[in-house]
Each structure stands twice: as C-alpha cells, then as structure tokens.
LOKOL-412718 format. One record per residue (C-alpha): x, y, z. Coordinates in pm, whole numbers, plus 32768, in hexadecimal, padded with zeros to 4 digits. Layout:
BEGIN
XYZ...
# end
This chain:
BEGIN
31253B45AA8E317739F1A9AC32503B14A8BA33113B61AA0A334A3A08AA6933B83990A92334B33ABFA93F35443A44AA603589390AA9E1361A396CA8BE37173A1BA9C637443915AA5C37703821A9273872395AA8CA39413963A9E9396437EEAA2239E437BCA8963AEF38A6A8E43B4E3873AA573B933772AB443A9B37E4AC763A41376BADDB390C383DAE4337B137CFAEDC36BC3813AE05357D3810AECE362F3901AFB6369C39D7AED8352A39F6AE20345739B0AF5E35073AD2B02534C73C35B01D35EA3D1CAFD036AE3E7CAFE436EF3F0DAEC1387C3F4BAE8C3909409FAE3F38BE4104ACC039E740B8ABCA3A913FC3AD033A823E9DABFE3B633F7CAAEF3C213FDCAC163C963E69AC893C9F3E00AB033DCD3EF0AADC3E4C3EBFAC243E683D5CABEC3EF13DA6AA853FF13E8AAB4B40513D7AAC3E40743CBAAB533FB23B55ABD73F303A40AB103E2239F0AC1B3D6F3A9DACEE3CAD3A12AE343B963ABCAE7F3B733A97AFF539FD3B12B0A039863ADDB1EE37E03AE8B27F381A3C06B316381F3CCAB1E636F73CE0B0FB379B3D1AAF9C366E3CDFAE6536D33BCFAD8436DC3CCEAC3537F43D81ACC738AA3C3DAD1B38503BA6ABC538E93CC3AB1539FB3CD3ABCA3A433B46AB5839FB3BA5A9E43AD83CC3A9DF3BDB3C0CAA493BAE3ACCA98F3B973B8EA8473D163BD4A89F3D8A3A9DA8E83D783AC8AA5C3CEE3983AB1E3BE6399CABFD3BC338DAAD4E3AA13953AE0B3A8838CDAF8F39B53961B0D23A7A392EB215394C38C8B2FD397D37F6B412395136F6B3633A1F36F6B2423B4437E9B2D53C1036A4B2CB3BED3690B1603C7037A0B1283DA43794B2133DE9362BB1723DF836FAB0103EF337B9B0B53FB436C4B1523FCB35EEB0084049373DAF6D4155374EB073419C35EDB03E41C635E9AEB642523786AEB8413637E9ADDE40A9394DADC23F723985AE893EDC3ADFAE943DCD3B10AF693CB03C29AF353C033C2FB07C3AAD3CD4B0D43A4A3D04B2353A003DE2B3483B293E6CB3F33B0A3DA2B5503B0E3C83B4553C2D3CE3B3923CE03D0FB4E63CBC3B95B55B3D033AF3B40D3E053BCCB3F73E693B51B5503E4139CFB4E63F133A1EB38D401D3A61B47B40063937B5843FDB3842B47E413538F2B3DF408838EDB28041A339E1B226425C39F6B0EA42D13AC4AFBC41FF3A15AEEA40B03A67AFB440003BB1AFA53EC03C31B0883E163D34AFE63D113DC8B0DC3BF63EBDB07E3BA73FB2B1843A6F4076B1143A54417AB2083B1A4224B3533C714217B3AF3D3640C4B3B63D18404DB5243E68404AB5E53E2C3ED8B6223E403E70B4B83FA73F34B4B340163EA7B5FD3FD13D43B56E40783DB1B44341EF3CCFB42243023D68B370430A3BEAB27141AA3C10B23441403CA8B0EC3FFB3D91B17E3F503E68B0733E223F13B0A63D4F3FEAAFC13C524110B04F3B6241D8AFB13B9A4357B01F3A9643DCAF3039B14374ADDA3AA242DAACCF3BD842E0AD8E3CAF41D3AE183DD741DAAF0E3ECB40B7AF0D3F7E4056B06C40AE3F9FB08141673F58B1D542BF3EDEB10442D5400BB04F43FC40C2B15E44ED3FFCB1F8450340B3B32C439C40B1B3B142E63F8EB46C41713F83B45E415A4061B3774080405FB26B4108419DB13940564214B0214109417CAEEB3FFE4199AE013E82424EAD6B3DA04209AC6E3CAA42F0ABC43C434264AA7F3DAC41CDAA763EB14176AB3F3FD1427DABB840EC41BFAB4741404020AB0941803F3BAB8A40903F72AC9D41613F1CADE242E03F77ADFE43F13E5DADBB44963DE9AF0D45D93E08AE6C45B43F8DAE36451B3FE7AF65461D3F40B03047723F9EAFA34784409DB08846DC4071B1EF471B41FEB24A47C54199B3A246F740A3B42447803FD9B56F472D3E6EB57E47883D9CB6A348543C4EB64B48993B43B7194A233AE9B73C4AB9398DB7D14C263959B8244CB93874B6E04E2238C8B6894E75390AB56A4D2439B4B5154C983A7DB62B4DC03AC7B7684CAF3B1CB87C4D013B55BA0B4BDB3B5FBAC94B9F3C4BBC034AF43C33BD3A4A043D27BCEE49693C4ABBA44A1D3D09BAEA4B103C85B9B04C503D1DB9184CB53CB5B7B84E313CC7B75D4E213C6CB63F4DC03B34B53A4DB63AB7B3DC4C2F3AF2B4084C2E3C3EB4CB4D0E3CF4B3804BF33C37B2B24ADC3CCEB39E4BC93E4DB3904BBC3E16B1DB4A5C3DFBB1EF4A4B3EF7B2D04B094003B2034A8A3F92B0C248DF3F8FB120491440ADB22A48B74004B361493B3FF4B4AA493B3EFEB58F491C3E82B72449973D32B79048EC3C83B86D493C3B2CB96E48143A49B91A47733973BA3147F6381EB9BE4947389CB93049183780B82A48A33776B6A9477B3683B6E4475E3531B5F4461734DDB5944482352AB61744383444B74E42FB335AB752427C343AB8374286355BB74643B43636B7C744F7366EB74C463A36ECB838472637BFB7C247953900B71D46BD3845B5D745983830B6B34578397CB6E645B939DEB591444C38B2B56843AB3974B64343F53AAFB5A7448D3B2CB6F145FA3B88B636460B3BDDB4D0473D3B32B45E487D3A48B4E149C83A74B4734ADA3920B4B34B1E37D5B44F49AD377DB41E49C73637B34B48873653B23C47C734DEB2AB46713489B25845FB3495B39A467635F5B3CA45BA364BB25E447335F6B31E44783702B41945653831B35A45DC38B5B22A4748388BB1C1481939A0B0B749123957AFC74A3D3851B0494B593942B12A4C3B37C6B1594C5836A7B0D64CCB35ACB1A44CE4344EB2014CA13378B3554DCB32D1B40C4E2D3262B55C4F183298B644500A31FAB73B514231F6B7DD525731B8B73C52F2303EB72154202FF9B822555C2F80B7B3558B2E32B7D956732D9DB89257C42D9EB83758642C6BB90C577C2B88B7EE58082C75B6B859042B5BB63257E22A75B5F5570C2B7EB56357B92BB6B40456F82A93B38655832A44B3E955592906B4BB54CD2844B365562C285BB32156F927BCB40656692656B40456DA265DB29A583926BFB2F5582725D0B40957AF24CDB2F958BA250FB21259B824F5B323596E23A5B377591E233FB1F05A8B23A4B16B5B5422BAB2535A7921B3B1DD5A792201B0575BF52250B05A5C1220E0B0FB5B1F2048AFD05C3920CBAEEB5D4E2051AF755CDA1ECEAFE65BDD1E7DAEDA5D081E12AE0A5D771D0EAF245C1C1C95AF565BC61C45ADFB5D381BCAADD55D121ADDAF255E421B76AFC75E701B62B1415E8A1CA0B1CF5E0C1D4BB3345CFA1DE6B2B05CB91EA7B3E35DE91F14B41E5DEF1FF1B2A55C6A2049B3085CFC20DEB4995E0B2178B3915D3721FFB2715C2A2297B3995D5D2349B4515DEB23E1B30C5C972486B2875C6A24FFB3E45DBF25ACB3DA5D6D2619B2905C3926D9B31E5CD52738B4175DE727EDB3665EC62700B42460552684B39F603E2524B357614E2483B2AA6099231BB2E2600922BAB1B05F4B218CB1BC5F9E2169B05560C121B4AF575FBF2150AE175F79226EAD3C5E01223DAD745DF92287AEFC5EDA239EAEDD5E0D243BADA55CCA23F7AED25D9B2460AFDB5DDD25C6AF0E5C7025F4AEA55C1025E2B0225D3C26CAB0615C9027DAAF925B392799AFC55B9C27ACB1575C6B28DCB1185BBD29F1AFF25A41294BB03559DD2929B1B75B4129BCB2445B5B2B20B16559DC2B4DB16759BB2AEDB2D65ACC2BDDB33C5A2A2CD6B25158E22CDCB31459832CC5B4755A4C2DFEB40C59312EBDB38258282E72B49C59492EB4B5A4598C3016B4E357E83049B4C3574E2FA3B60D56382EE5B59954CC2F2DB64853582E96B67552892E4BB55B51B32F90B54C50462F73B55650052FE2B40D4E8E2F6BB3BA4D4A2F42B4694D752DD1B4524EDD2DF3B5404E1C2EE4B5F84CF92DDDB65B4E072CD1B6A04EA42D9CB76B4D892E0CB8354CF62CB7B84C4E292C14B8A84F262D19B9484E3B2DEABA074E3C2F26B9394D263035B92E4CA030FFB8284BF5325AB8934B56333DB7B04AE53497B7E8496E34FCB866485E3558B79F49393523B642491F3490B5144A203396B575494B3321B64D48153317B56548EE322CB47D49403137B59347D0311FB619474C3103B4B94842300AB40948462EC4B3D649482DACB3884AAD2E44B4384A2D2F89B4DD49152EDBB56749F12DD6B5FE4AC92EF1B69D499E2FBBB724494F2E5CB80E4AB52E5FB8724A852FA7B8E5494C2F42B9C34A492EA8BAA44B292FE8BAEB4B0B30BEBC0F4B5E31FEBB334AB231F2B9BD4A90335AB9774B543488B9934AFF35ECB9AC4C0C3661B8A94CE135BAB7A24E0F3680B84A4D9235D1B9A34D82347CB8F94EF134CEB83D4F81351AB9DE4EF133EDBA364FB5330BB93050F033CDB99E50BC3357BAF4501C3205BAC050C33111B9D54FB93022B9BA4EBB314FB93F4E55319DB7EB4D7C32E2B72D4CBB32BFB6354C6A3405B5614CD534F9B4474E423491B3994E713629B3774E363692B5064EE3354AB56C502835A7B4A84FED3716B524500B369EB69F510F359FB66251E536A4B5D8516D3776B730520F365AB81952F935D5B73652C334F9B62C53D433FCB69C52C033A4B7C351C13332B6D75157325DB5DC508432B5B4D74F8E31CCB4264F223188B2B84E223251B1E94D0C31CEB2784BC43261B1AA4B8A33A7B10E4AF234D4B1BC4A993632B1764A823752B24349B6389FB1F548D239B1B27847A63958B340467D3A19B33244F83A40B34F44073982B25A43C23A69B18144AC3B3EB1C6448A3C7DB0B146123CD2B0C746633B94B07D46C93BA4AF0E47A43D07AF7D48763C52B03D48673B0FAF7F49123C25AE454A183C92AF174A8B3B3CAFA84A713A93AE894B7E3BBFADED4C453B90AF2C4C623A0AAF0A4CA23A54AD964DBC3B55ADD14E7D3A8DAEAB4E3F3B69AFAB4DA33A77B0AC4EB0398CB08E4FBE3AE8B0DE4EF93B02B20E4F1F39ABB28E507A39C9B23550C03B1AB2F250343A49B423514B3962B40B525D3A56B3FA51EF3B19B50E523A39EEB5DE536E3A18B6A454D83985B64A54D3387FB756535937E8B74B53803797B5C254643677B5D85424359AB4A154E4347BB52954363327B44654073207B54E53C7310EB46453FC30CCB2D752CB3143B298531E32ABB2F053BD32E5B1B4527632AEB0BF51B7338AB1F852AF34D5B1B5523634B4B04650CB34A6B09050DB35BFB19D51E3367EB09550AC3660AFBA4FC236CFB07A505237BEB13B51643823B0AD52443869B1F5530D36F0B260546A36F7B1E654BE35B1B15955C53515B1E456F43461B153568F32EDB175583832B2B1AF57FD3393B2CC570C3329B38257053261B4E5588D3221B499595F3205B5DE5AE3317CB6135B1C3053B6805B843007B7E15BAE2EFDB8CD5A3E2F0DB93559DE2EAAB7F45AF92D84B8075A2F2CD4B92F59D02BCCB8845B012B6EB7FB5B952B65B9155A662A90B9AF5A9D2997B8865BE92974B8E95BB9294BBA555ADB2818B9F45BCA27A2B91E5CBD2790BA255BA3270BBB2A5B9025EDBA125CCA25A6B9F45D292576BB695C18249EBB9F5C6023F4BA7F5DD323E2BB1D5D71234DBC605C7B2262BBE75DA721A0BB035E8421C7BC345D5E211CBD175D3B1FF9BC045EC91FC1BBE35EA71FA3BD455DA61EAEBD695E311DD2BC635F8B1DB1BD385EB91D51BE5A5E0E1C31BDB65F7D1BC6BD225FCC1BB0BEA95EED1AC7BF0D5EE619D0BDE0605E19A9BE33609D1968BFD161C8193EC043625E182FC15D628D1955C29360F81958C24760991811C23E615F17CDC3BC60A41913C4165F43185DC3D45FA91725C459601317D8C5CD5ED61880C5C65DFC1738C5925EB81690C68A5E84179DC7A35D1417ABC74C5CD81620C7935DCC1608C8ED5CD7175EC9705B8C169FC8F65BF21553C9945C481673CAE75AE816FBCAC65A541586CA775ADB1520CBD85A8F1639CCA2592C161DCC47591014BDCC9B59B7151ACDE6588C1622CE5057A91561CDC257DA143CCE9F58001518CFF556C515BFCF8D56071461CF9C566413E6D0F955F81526D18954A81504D0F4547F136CD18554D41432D2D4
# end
C-alpha cells in the first residue's frame, strides 16, 4: 500500500515538473472511476500531435467516473511531448472557472482546446452554454468523447456553423473515429468523419484546414441581408418584403465571390434596414450587424466602416474601401452683386486707402510751405492746404487738374509719385479685381471644417443629421473635444438621424441650412446623382475603412480575406467603383466646382476613384459681363450724384442766408418811416382801448351803488 502511494506521488511530482495543471486532487484520488477505452491515451497523444496544440485542457465533469491512472497517463503522455496540460472539472461550482479560461482566451486570441468528458445530456447543455456565452472562435477547439451510441440529434442541432465541434467515438477495441462538423462547407449540423486511428493516425494533420475545405462550397445558398446605399448596393423594395438588387459596387463584389467559391445567393430586406453601430447597455444590437451577432445572417456586404465597437460583436475581412469622412451641404450663394465694387479689396483695406487719401493732401502741403515757415514768409497757409487737398483728390480720382498749388520741383516730383501710386497701385489693381470678380461672381465662404460647421450651427441655425444605426453616429456619441460639442448641438434639432445617407443628401438639396455627415466616397457618389453644383463638399475629415462583416469565428474567413485582398491589390475594386460612376447618366454628373476648393477635391476623387474629369481652372464659373453685374456701379454713381445735389443746395441755402443778414445790418430810410407809422398807430389804438375801458368801467359802478 505505502509502494502504491509513493507511486502516485511520484506521478504527481512528474506531471507537475512538466505541466502547468489545475485539477483537484482529493477529488480526483478520493473518487471512484471508469476505466477509459484501452490505448485512448495514445490515441489523444497523436491526435493532439496531429492538431497540432501546445496545450491541452482537459475538461471532466461528476457525472463521469474516469480512474485517476488513466487520467494521469494521459497528462504524461502528453507532457513528454511538449503538450501542456490544464486539467479542470466543470461542477457547479467551478463551471465559471472554466468559462473565465475561455473568455480570457477570447480576450487575448489564444489557442484553447478543450478535451471534454461527460455523459451525453451533459455534453448537450455545455454545449448549449458554449454557444450563449458566444465562446466562438478559430482559435478554440471542443473535442468531445462520446464512448458509446449514436451522437444525439440535440448535440448536432446545437451545433453552429463558427464553432469548431470535434468529437471522437469508440466503434470497437483499439479504434478511434474523429468527427468534425467544419469539414464540408455545405452541411449544417453536421458532424463528418475526417479522421481514424488504429495504432496511428489515418493521415496529419488531424482536422482539415478551413482554407481547403472551403474553396469550393458545392452550391451552397446563403441568405444576405441588402440595404439601399448608392453606389454599393441599388435596392427597390416591394410590398410583399421582398428586395430587388440592380446593381452595386458591392453586389459585383458579392457575384465575384459568388463565381469564384461556387455559391449562390438570396437577398433579403432586413427588419431595421440599417447596419447597426455598436452593442446597447441593454445587450442588443439593431441592424443588419446584429443579426450577423446573433448568428441569425452569415455575412453583410456595404459600406460597413471597421470601428471598435463593431469589432466587439462581428468579424471584419480584408479592407474592400478606403475612405475618408466628410460632410455635406448646400452649396454657398453668390453674393450680391449691387456690393461687388467694394468687394475687390477686403474691408481691412479701405480705411487705409481712406487714410492715405486724407494723408497726401497734407504731406504734399508739408513740402511746399515748410520752406515759408522756417523762412517767416507771410503766406495763406490755408488757402495752399484747401489747394494741395483738392489736387491729390483729383489725382485719385483720375481727375484733370491743371491747378497746381506749386510750380517748385519738389511738389511736382510729390505730386507725380501720388499720380502713379493712385494710378498702377490701388487704380490698375482695383480695376483688376472688380473685372475679375464681375467675370467670376464671387460666393459664401464654404463651410469647409468642423470648426465652420459648429459656428454655423451654433450661430446660424444649421443642423447636422447623420444616418441610423452607423458608425457616423458611433463617432459623434463617442468623441470628445469638436464632435462631442456637435453631438449637443444636435440635442436641440427636431430631425438628428436619417434613415439613408441618400435621404440625408435630398434633404440638403431641399434645405439650405442642413448638413450630412458621413463617408467622403458615397457623399461625392450622390452629389454627382443631383448635381454636384448643388452641394458642397467638406474636408477629409478622419480615416475610415470599409470591409466584409462576418461571424466570430467565422471558418471562411481567411478564403475570402485571399481573394479581396487580390482584388484590392489588382486594382480591381477601385474599376468597380469607377464603373459605378460612369454608369451615371450624362445629365446627373455635372462637376460644376462651387467654390475654390473644388479644384484640390477633383484631384482627391481623381485619386480615388478615378472617374471626375478635371476641369480647366480658366474655365470654370466664368460668365460675360452684363449690366446686372454693373449694379453697383451704377448705385455708386447714383450716390454720387445724391451727394452732389445736396451738396449743391446746401451752398445755395448758405449764400442765401448770408444776403439776408447783409439786409438787415444795412436798412434803408423807406424802412425806418415804415417802423415809425407802425409805432405810432399802435399808441393812438392803446390810448382808444385805455379810454374805452375806463368808460365801462365807470357805468359798471353806478349800477352796482343802485
């Protein structure tokens, strides 16, 4: 008895030197166990030699009695070839250890293959609870050993297409089967026989690679879900739920893939009709993507921008765009015309022509009396300053003015400096400008940035929508500094979302103060749709990249990671998004720039997409002019005019009044008789009235005594 004991330890003392292990050691001596099938521990040495896995968890629950030797073995065997050895039982009590094992190997992307003994009811619920928890990936394998019967129908039904399901039977002494449900692409819950041992194994590696069992699905139909997003899927929905696809950048992609794996196809109209952004706090997720989480659809096909949030809840291929976020919004008005001829120069400008207006009279006047003052000579000082002030003004003013208010060689070498500074500086370049911005009409700044775009929405009214369920979206409730600043402005709006970038892009065609914030590349698409001269499109904003989005753990996901990544390579992609710009008709692509900007925007849409034609910048916007565009002029001169009258009748007023006063310091005799009548008519009618009221007065009193 002490001989056996001492054995075991020495097992034990083995195993531990050469292993990293987890087990419970009074259970595993304390309990009495089933013997396992003879040669099973040569059998899973070589299988997991086959596989091939560093570490191997071995994974038994109470329900089945295995002896200790045969799990000992097992652990040496495999530790004398370099195989780790974590050994766990799922009770009830310490199931959760084991699903946080798996959850940390999900986390980190580490391999974690499971060999898992247990009764079949057993093997049916943790099967089951693999699967809610989603503890699905490439990198995990569940080897199951099913000692006797027929694998229950449950266990198959449970059985998801990402998750990698083996399970190994015993049909008779010394032989093994090998299961494997990814070993045909066509077949759901399926498990197929892929592999035997007998003293050896069949053939290595154990399991089939992904990547040759699934370059060819044999005609298999999968059911995708489509949403209406020129230029990548062209959808019209009917009433009967039903969708028809005319075509799309994404839907050729989705016919490639199609031709090349040999699978067909049904689309479908999903519930939401929108991608879906992120997993709620309440654990769901909308959209075409949250059905793909829930492993409801197998795979998405559009402008899914790759975000982290997204990488929580699917799987994402090889890039199929790469693109950039902008917004957009109408395009500036002209401005108005009547207020061109003060436009050529910006309104810092004209106080400093005003300035040197009324600086020259006065400088050209310094040079012509300093010599008198300094010499003491009386002259009328004001007079030559009224003079030198009226010259430089005619000067300016391109006026003839053959009074000099000097003959000395220094005011007329002043007075011809002025004449050409006047004339080639403000006068050429000033008619310059007026002539070009009457030949180009000028228009609003653009809103260009995000910081214009806050401004504008914080002090003009405007709105910023984005579409449902998208990554835009995700960006603006997740950022900080400017994009959270725009996502509050947007609290105040009636509308904030969208159900469609093309509904947002109609909206901004019939609302001025409305802008869209989403991908540059479906922006430009729809601008070219409606006519680019409506719109205005915004900066680079931030990079973004579009792909693929499928299960976690998706096994077909390196297939059609190869053939997009030789598509992108090829330049093929990019001929496809191009082909969807020259199928649009003559009259909707209308590349008319609206602002200055447009120019540097044909060369980053020529490089992306290979389809604008760039445009002549002599050629652009230019328009004759006409007497429109003259308004202003002819304003100018009507308040010139206006001046000048009033100007007119206010000396005429003053002439007047100063004749008047002339009158009366000098009266003549006819006036003075005129006064002197008049004061003698007023006394002889007060010494009348005087009388009269005496008279009453007096008659007024003796009736009163009576």
């Amino acid at each position: 008895m002490k001989m056996k004991i001492l054995l075991l330890l020495f097992h034990i003392f083995i195993y531990c030197k050469n292993t990293e292990c987890l087990h419970n050691i009074e259970a595993m001596t304390n309990r009495s166990l089933e013997r396992l099938p003879k040669d099973f521990s040569k059998a899973i040495m070589d299988i997991a030699i086959g596989l091939p896995t560093n570490t191997l968890t071995i994974v038994s629950s109470n329900t089945t009695n295995l002896r200790s030797e045969d799990l000992f073995k097992i652990m040496c065997l495999l530790a004398e070839n370099n195989i780790q050895v974590i050994n766990l039982d799922i009770t009830s009590e310490n199931k959760e250890v084991y699903f946080s094992y798996l959850k940390n190997g999900l986390d980190t992307s580490e391999e974690r293959t499971s060999l898992i003994f247990c009764d079949s009811y057993e093997c049916e619920n943790l099967l089951f609870e693999i699967t809610i928890n989603n503890f699905i990936h490439r990198s995990m394998l569940y080897i199951f050993f099913w000692p006797r019967g027929e694998i229950s129908t449950l266990f198959l039904s449970g059985i998801k297409e990402a998750i990698r399901v083996a399970v190994i039977t015993n049909p008779r002494p010394g032989v093994f089967r090998l299961y494997y449900n990814q070993a045909t692409p066509n077949k759901l819950n399926h498990l197929t026989l892929v592999n035997w041992w007998s003293g050896s194994l069949y053939k290595s590696p154990a399991l089939p690679p992904a990547d040759k069992v699934y370059q060819d699905f044999q005609g298999r139909i999968f059911d995708v879900p489509v949403l209406h997003a020129p230029p990548w899927h062209f959808v019209i929905y009917n009433n009967d739920s039903t969708v028809n696809v005319t075509g799309g950048r994404d839907d050729k992609l989705l016919s490639l893939l199609a031709k090349k794996l040999n699978f067909k196809y049904r689309y479908y109209d999903p519930p939401e009709r929108s991608q879906g952004s992120r997993i709620a706090g309440n654990g769901t997720f909308k959209g075409t993507l949250g059905l793909i989480w829930k492993r409801k659809a197998d795979f998405f096909l559009g402008d899914v921008t790759m975000t982290w949030e997204r990488l929580q809840a699917v799987e994402f291929s090889f890039l199929t765009l790469a693109d950039s976020g902008a917004f957009l919004t109408h395009a500036p008005d002209k401005l108005s015309e009547t207020l061109a001829i003060i436009r050529p120069f910006r309104w810092e400008v004209w106080p400093l022509v005003g300035a040197t207006l009324l600086i020259t009279g006065p400088a050209l006047w310094i040079v012509i009396a300093a010599p008198s003052l300094w010499q003491r000579r009386q002259t009328d000082q004001l007079s030559l300053l009224n003079n030198c002030c009226w010259f430089t003004t005619s000067l300016f003013l391109r006026q003839a003015s053959t009074k000099e208010p000097s003959k000395t060689h220094k005011a007329r070498l002043v007075g011809i400096l002025i004449s050409l500074g006047a004339t080639y500086v403000i006068g050429d370049m000033y008619s310059a400008n007026l002539t070009s911005l009457l030949a180009r009409p000028t228009k609003e700044q653009p809103i260009g940035t995000l910081q214009a775009l806050e401004e504008v929405m914080r002090d003009k009214g405007y709105e910023l929508v984005v579409e449902s369920h998208s990554s835009t979206l995700a960006i603006l409730q997740n950022g900080t500094d400017v994009y959270g600043r725009l996502a509050r402005l947007m609290r105040r709006q009636h509308i904030q979302r969208v159900r469609s970038v093309e509904h947002g892009v109609r909206l901004v065609l019939s609302k001025r103060r409305v802008a869209i914030l989403g991908g540059r590349e479906t922006l430009y698409y729809d601008t070219e749709r409606f006519g680019s001269h409506n719109f205005h499109l915004s900066e680079k904003l931030y990079t973004r990249y579009s792909a693929i989005a499928l299960q976690i753990g998706c096994p077909y996901l390196e297939t059609f990671n190869n053939i997009v990544m030789t598509l992108f390579e090829a330049g093929i992609l990019a001929k496809m998004t191009t082909d969807e710009y020259k199928n649009l008709p003559e009259q909707s692509r209308r590349s008319n720039p609206v602002t200055e900007s447009d120019s540097k925007e044909n060369t980053d849409v020529t490089e992306n997409t290979q389809n604008a034609q760039p445009q002549n910048e002599s050629t652009i916007g230019l328009e004759p002019v006409s007497l429109t565009m003259l308004r202003g002029a002819f304003c100018l001169l009507g308040i010139g005019y206006f001046l000048a009258g009033t100007v007119l009748i206010t000396e005429i007023h003053i002439q007047r009044k100063k004749k008047n006063q002339n009158l009366i310091k000098i009266p003549d005799e006819s006036t003075n008789q005129l006064k002197s009548s008049r004061f003698y008519l007023k006394h002889h009618f007060e010494k009348i009235f005087k009388i009269m009221y005496i008279l009453i007065d007096r008659a007024l009193r003796h009736d009163a005594r009576d």
